[in-house]
TORSE-698629 format. One record per atom (N, C-alpha, C, O): residue in three letters; x, y, z. Coordinates in steps of 0.1 Angstrom, whole numbers, plus 5000, padded with zeros to 4 digits. Example, Ala and Ser with C-alpha at 12.3 -4.5 7.8 and 13.67 -1.06 7.14 Angstrom:
% residues 2
ALA513249435078/ALA512349555078/ALA513249675078/ALA514249675085/SER512849785071/SER513749895071/SER512950005079/SER513450115080/
END
This chain:
% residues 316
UNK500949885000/UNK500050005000/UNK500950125000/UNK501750165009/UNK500650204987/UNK501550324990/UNK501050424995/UNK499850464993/UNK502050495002/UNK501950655007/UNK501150754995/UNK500450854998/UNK501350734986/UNK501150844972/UNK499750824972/UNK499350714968/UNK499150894975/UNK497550884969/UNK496951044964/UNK497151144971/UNK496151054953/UNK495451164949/UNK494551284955/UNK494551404953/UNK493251154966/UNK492551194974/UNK492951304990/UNK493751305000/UNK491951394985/UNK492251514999/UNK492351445011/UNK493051475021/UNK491551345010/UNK491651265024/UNK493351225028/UNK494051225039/UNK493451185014/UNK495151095015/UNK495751235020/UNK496251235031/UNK495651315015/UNK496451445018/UNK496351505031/UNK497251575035/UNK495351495038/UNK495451525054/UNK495651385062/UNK495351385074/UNK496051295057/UNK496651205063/UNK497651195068/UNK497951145079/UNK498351235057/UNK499851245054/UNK500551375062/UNK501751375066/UNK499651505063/UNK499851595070/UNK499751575087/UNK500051675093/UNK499451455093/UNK499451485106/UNK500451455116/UNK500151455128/UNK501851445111/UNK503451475120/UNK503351575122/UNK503151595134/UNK503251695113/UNK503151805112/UNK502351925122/UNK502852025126/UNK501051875123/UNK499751895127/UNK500151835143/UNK500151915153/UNK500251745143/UNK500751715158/UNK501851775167/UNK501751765180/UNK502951855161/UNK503051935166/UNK503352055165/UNK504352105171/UNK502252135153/UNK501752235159/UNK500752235170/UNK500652335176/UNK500052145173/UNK498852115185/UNK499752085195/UNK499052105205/UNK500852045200/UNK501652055211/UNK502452205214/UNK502752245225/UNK502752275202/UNK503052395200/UNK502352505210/UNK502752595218/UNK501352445205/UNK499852575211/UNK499252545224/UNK498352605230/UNK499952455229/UNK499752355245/UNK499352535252/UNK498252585255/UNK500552585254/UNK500252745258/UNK499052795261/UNK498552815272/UNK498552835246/UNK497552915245/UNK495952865245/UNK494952935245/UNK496052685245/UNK495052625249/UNK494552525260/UNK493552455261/UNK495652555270/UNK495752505283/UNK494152545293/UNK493552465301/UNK494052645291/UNK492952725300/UNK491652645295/UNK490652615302/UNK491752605280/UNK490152515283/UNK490252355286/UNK489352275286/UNK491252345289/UNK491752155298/UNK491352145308/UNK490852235315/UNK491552025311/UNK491051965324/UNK492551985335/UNK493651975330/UNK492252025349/UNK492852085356/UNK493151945365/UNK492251875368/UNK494451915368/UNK494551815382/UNK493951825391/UNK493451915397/UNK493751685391/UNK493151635402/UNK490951685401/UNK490051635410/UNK490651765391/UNK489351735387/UNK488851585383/UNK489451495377/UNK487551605387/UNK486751515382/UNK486051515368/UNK484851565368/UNK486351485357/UNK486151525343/UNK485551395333/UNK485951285333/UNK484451435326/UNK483551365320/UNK484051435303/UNK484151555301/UNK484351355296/UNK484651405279/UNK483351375275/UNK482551315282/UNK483151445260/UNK482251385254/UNK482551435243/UNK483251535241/UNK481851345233/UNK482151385220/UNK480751275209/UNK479851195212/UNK481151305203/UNK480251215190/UNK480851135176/UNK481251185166/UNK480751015179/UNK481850945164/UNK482650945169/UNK482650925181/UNK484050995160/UNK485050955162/UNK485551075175/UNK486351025183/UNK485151195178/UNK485251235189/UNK485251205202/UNK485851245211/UNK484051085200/UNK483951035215/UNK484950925215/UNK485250895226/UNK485450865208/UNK486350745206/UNK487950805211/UNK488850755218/UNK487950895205/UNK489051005214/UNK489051055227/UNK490051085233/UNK487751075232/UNK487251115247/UNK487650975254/UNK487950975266/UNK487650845244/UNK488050715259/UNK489350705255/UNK490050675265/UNK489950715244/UNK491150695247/UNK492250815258/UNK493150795265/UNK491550915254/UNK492151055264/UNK491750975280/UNK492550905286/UNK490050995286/UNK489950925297/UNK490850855301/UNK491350905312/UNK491350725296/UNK492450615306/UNK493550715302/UNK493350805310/UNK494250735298/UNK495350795295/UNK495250895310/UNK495850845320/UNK494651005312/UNK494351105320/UNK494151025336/UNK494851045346/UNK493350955335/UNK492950825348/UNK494550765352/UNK495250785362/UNK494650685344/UNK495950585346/UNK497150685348/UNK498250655352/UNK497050785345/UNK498450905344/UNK498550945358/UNK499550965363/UNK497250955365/UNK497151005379/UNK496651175379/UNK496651245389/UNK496351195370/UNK496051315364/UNK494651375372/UNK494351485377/UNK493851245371/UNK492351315380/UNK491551175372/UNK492051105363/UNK490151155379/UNK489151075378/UNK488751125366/UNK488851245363/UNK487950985353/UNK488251095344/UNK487051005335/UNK487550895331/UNK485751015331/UNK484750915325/UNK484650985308/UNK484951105306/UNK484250905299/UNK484050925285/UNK482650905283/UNK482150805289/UNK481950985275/UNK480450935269/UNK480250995258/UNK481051085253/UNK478950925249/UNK478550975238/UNK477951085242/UNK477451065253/UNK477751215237/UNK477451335245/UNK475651305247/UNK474851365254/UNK475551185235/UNK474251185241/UNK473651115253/UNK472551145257/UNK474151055256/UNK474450935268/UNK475251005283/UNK475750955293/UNK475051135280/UNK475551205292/UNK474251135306/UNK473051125306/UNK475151095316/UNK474351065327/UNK473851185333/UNK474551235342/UNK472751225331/UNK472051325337/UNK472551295357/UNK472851195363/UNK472351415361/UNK472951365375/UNK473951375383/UNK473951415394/UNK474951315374/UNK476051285378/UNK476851375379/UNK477051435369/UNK477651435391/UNK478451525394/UNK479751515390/UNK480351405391/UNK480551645384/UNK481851635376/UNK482051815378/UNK481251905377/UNK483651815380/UNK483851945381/UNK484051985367/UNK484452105366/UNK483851925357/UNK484152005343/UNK484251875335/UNK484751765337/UNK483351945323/UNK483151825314/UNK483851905300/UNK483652025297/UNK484451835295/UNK485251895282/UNK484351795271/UNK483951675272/UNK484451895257/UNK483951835252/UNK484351815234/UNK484751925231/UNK484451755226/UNK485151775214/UNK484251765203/UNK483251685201/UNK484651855194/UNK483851855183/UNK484251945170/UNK484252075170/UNK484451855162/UNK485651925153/UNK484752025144/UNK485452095136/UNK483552045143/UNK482452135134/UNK482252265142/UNK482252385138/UNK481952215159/UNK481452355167/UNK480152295165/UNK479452325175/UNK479252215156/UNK478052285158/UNK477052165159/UNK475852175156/UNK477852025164/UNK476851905162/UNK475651915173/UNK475851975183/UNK474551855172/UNK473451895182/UNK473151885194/UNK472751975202/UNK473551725197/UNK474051665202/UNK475251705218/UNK475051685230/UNK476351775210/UNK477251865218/UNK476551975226/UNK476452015238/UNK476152025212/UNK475852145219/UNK474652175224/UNK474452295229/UNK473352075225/UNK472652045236/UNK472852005253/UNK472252025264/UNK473951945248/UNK474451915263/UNK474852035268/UNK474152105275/UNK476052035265/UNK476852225267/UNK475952335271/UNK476252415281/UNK474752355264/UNK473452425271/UNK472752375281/UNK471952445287/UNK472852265282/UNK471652235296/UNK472852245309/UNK472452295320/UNK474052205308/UNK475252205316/UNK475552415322/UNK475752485332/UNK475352425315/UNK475752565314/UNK475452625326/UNK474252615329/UNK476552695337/UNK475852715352/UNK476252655364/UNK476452685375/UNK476052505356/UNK476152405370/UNK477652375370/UNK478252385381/UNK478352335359/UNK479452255362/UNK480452375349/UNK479852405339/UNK481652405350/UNK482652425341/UNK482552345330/UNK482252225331/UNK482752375321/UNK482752285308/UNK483752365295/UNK483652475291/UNK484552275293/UNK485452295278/UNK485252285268/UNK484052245268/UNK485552285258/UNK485452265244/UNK486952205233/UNK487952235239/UNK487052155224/UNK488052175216/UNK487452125209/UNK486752025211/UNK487852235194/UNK487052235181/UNK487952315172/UNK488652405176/UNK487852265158/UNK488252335148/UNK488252455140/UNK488752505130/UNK487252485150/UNK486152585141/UNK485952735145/UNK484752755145/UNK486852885150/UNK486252965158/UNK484853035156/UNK484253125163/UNK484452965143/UNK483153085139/UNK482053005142/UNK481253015132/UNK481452925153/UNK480352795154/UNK480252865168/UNK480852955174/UNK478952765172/UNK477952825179/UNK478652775189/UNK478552845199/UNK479452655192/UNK479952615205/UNK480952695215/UNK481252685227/UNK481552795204/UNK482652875214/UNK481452985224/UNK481753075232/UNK480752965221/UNK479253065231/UNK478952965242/UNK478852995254/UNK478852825235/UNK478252715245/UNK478652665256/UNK477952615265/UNK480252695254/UNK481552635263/UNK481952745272/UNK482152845266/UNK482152745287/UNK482852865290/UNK484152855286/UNK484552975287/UNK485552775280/UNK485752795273/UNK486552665262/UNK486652545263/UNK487052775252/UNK487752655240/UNK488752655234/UNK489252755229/UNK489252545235/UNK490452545226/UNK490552525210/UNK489952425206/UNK491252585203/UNK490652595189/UNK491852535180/UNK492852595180/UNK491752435174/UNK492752365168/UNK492752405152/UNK493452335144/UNK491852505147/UNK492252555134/UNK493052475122/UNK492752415112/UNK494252515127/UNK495452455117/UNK495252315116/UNK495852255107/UNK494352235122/UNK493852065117/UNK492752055111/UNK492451945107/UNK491852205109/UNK490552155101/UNK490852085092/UNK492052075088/UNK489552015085/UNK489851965073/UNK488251955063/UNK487051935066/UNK488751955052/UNK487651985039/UNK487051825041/UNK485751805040/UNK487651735043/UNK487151555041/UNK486051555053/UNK486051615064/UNK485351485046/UNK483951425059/UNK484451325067/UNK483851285077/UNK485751275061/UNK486151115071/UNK487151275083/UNK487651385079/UNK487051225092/UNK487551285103/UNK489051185103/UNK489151055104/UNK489951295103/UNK491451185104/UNK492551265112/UNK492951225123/UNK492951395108/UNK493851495114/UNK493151605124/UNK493851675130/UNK492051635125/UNK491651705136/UNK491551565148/UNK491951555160/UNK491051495143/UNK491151365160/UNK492051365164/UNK492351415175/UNK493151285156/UNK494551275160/UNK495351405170/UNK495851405182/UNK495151515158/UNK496051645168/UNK495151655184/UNK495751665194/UNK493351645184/UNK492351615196/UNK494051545209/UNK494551615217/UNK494151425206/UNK494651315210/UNK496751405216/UNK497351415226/UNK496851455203/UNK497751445203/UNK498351595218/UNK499151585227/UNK497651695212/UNK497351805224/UNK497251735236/UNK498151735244/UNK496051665238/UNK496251615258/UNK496951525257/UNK496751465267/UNK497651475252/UNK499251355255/UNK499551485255/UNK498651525263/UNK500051565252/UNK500851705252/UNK500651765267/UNK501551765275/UNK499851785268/UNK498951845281/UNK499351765294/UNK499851815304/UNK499051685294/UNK499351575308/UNK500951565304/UNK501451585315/UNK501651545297/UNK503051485297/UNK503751635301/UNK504451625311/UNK503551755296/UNK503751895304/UNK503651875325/UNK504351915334/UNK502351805323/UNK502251865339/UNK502451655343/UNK501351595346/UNK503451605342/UNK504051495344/UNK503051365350/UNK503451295359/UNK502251355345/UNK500951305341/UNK500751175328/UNK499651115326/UNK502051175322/UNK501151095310/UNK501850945316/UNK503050925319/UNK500650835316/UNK501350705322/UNK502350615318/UNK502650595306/UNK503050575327/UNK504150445321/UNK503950415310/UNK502750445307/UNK504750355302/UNK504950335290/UNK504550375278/UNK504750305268/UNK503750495279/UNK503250615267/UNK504550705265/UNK505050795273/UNK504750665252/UNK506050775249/UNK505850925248/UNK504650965248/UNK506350975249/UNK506551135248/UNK506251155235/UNK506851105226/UNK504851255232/UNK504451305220/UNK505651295210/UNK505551235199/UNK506951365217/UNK507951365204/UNK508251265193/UNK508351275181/UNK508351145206/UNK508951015198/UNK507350985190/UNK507450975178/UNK506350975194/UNK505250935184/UNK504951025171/UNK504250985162/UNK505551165171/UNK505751215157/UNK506551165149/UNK506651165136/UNK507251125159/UNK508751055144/UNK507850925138/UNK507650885127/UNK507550895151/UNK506650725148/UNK505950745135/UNK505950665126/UNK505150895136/UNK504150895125/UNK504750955113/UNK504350925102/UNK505751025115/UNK506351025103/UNK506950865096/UNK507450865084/UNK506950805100/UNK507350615096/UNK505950585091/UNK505950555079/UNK504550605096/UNK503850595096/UNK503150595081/UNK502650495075/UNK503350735077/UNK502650795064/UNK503450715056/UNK502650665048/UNK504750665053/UNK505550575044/UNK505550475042/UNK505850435031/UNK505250375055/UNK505550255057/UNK504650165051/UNK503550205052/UNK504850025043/UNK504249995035/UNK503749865042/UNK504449805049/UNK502349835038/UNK501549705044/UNK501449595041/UNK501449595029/UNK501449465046/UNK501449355039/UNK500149365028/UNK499049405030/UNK500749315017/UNK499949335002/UNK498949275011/UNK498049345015/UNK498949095014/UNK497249065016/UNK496549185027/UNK495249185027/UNK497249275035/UNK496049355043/UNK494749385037/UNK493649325037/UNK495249505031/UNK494349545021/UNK493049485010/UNK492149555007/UNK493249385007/UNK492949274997/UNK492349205011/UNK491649105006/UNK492249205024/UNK491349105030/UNK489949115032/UNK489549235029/UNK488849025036/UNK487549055037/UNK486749125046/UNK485749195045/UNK487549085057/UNK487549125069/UNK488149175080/UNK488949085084/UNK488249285088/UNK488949325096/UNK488349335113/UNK487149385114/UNK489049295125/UNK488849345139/UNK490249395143/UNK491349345142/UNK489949505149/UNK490849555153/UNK490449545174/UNK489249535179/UNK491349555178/UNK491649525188/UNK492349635196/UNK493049715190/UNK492249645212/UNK493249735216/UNK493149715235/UNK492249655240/UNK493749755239/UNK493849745253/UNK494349875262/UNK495349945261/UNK493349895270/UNK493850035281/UNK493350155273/UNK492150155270/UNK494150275269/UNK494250345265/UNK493850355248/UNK493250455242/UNK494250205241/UNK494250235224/UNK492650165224/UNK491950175214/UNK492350105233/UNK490550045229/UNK489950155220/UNK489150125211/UNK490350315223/UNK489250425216/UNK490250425202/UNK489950505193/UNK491450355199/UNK492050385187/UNK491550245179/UNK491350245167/UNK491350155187/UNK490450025181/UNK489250065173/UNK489050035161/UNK488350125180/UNK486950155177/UNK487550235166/UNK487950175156/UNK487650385167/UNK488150485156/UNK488750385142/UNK488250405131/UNK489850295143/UNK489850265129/UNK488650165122/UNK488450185110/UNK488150075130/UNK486850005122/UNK486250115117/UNK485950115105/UNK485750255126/UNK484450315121/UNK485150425109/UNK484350485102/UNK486850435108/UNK487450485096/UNK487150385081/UNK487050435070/UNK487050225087/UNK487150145074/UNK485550125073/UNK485050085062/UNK485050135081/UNK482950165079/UNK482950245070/UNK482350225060/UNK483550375071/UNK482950525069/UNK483450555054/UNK482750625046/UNK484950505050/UNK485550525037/UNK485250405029/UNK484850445018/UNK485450245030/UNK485350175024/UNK483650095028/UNK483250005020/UNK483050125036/UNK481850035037/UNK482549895037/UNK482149805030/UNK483949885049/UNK484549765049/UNK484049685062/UNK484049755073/UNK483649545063/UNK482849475075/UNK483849465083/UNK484749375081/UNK483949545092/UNK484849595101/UNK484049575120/UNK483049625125/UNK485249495127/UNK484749515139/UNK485849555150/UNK486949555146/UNK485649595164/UNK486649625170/UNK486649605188/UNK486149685194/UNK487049535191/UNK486949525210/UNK488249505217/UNK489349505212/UNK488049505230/UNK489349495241/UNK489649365238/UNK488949265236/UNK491249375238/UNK491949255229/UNK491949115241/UNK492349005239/UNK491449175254/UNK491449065261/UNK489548995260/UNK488948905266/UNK489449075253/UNK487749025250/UNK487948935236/UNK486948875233/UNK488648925230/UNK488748875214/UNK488448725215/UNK487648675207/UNK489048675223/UNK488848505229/UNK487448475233/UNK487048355233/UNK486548595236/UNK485448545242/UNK483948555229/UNK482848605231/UNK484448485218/UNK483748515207/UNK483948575198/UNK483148525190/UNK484848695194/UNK484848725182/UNK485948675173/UNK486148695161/UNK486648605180/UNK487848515177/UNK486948405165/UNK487548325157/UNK485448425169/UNK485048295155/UNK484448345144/UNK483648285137/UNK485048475140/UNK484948545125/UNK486448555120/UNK486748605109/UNK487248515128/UNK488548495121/UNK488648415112/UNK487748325113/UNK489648395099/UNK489848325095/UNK490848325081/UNK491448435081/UNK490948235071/UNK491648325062/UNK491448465054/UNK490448535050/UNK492248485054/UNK491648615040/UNK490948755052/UNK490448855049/UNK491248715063/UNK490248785077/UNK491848835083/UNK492948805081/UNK491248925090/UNK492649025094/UNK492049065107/UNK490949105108/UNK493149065118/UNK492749095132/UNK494149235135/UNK495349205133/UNK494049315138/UNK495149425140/UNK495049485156/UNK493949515161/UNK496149505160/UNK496049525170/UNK496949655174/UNK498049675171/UNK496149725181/UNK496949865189/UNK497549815205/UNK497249735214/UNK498349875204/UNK498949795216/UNK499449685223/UNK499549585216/UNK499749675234/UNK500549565239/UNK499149375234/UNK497949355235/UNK500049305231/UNK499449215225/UNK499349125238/UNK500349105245/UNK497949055242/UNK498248945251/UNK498448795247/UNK498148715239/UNK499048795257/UNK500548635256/UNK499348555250/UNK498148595252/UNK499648475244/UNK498948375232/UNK498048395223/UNK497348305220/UNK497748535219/UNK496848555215/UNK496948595198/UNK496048615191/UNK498448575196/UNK499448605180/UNK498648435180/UNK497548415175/UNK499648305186/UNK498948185181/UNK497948155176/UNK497748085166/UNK497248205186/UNK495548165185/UNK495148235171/UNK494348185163/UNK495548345168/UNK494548405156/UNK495648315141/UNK495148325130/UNK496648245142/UNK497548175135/UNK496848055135/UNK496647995124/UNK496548015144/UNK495647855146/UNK494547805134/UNK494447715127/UNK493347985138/UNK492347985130/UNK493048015116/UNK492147985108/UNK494048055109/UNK494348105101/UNK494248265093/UNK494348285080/UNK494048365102/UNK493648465102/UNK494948555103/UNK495648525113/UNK495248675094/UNK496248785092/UNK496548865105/UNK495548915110/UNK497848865113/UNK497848945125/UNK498549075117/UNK499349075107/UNK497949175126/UNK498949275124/UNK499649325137/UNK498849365145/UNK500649335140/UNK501249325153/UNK502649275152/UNK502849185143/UNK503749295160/UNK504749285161/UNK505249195170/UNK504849215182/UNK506149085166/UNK506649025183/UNK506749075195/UNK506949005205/UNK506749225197/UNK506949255212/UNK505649295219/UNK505249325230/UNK505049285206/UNK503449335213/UNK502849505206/UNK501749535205/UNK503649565204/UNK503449695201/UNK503449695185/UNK504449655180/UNK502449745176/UNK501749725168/UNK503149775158/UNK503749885162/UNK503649705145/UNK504749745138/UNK505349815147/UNK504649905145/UNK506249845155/UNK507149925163/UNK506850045167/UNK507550135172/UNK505450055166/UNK505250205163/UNK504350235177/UNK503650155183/UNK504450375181/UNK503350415189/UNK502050425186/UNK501750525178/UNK500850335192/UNK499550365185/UNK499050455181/UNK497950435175/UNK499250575182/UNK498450655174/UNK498950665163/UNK498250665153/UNK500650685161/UNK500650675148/UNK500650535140/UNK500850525128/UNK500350455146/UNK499850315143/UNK498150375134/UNK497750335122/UNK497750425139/UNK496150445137/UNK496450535124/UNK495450545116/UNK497350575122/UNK497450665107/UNK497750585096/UNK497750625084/UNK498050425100/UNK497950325089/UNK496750265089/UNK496350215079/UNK496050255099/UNK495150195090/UNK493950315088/UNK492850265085/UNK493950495089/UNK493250545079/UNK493950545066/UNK493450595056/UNK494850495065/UNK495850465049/UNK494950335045/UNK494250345035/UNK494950225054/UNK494150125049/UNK492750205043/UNK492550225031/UNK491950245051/UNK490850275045/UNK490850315032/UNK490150265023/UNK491850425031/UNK491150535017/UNK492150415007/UNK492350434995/UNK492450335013/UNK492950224997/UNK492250154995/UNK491950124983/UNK491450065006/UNK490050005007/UNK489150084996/UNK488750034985/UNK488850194999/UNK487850264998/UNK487750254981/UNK486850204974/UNK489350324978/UNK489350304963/UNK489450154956/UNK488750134947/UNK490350044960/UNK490249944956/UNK488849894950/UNK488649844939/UNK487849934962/UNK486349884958/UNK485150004950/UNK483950004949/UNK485950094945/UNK485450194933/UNK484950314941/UNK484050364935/UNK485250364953/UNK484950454962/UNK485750554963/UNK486950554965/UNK484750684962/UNK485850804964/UNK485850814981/UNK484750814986/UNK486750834986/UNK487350855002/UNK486850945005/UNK486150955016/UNK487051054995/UNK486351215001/UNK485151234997/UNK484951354996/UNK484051134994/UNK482751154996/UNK482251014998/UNK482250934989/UNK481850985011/UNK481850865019/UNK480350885017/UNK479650995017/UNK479950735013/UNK478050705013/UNK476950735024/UNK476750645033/UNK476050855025/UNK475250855032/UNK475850915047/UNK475250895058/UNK477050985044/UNK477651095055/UNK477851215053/UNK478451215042/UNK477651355059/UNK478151455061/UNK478951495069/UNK479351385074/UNK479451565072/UNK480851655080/UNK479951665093/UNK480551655104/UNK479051675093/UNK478551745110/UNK477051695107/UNK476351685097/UNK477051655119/UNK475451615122/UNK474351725128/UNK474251725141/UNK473751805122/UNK472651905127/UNK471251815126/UNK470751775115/UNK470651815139/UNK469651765135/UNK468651835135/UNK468851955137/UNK467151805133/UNK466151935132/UNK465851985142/UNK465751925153/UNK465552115142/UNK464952175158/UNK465652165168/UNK465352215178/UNK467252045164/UNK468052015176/UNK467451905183/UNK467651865194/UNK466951865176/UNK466151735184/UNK466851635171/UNK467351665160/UNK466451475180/UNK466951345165/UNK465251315163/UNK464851235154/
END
């Protein structure tokens, strides 16, 4: 699979070493809408937003950073007390968000980070951090999540916070610079099926790449905690079937998907090609938009999706 592709999508793909740290750059001037030590903090987001809200969560949790819960913003538990709910949304203006953010408004602190400064949410949030320089024209969401991701590893590793064995943003830029180049086993691509897997912190990079190979290729794509794979979904493996894993790999679990005859992606030491998972996750939105085209699909107009979800009246 090569790096060279035509599509805008491929092109903000390829842009996010870059993008990652300008979003650590700006740590500065977007610190004031983060989550503060030792708060109690609820993310929320929508799609691939919220899939970044759980990978940030354990990261933030396991760092010692503060108590720290993820929801779909629609699944917000009414009730429930939190000194500040941050919330992400790369449009500003999904309904969803910013229904929540308005009924919140008063009771508890609330953040924002978004791409967008001209959207209704920088009103909604007391306040926001604005990642601009990651918007993007593609409806598949790829480089505003990542830099999302890439800022709070930024943020917690500043205030000595980011957990054992998560490298320092730096080294995961070089990672992703390997990333946008590095080329995939020919059968990946060409397989029928994919589950991706992840543990701890990359579970929300698990989810995020199936719903990248849903959203660009309409590829039958699934994804859970890699210590859950044994408990059933291990019986859609098989040839021509591909299981990929973010993160540390558990002991026998390379065998077992060899047994059924099914493609691992994963490295003998456990950590997915050598790489740090997130920039792990920038191959397989490479997978996608080759998927996407292999099966006569333009990447940058994905079937039956838009960029932002407005719903009517604000209501679904």
């Amino acid at each position: 699979m090569s790096a060279i592709n035509s599509s805008r999508t491929s092109a903000e793909i390829a842009s996010q070493p870059a993008v990652w740290r300008q979003a650590a750059a700006s740590l500065p001037q977007q610190a004031h809408a983060l989550p503060r030590r030792g708060e109690r903090v609820a993310v929320v987001g929508c799609g691939t937003s919220w899939f970044m809200a759980q990978s940030y969560a354990v990261l933030r949790e396991s760092g010692g950073h503060g108590e720290t819960d993820a929801f779909a913003a629609s699944e917000f538990p009414a009730g429930r007390h939190y000194d500040r709910v941050l919330a992400i949304t790369r449009s500003g203006t999904t309904t969803e968000v910013l229904d929540l953010l308005h009924r919140l408004k008063g009771t508890v602190a609330t953040g924002a980070v978004t791409a967008d400064p001209d959207t209704p949410v920088m009103h909604a949030a007391d306040a926001v951090a604005v990642l601009d320089f990651a918007d993007e024209e593609s409806v598949v969401q790829t480089r505003f999540a990542t830099a999302n991701l890439a800022l709070l590893r930024a943020h917690l590793e500043s205030e000595g916070a980011l957990p054992a064995g998560v490298l320092p943003l730096d080294a995961a830029v070089r990672d992703a610079e390997r990333a946008v180049d590095e080329t995939l086993d020919p059968a990946v691509p060409g397989a029928e099926q994919f589950t991706f897997l992840g543990t701890g912190w990359t579970c929300g990079l698990a989810l995020e790449a199936a719903l990248k190979m849903r959203e660009a290729a309409g590829a039958w794509t699934e994804a859970y905690p890699a210590m859950e794979y044994r408990h059933g979904p291990i019986s859609i493996t098989g040839p021509g079937r591909v299981t990929w894993a973010f993160g540390r790999l558990p002991e026998g679990l390379a065998d077992d998907v060899a047994r059924v005859g099914g493609t691992l992606v994963a490295d003998s030491a456990g950590a997915p090609a050598g790489l740090d998972p997130l920039a792990d996750l920038i191959r397989a939105q490479r997978l996608a938009v080759a998927c996407a085209e292999a099966r006569g699909y333009d990447p940058d107009r994905p079937r039956n999706l838009t960029r932002s979800v407005v719903l009517e009246d604000g209501r679904a």
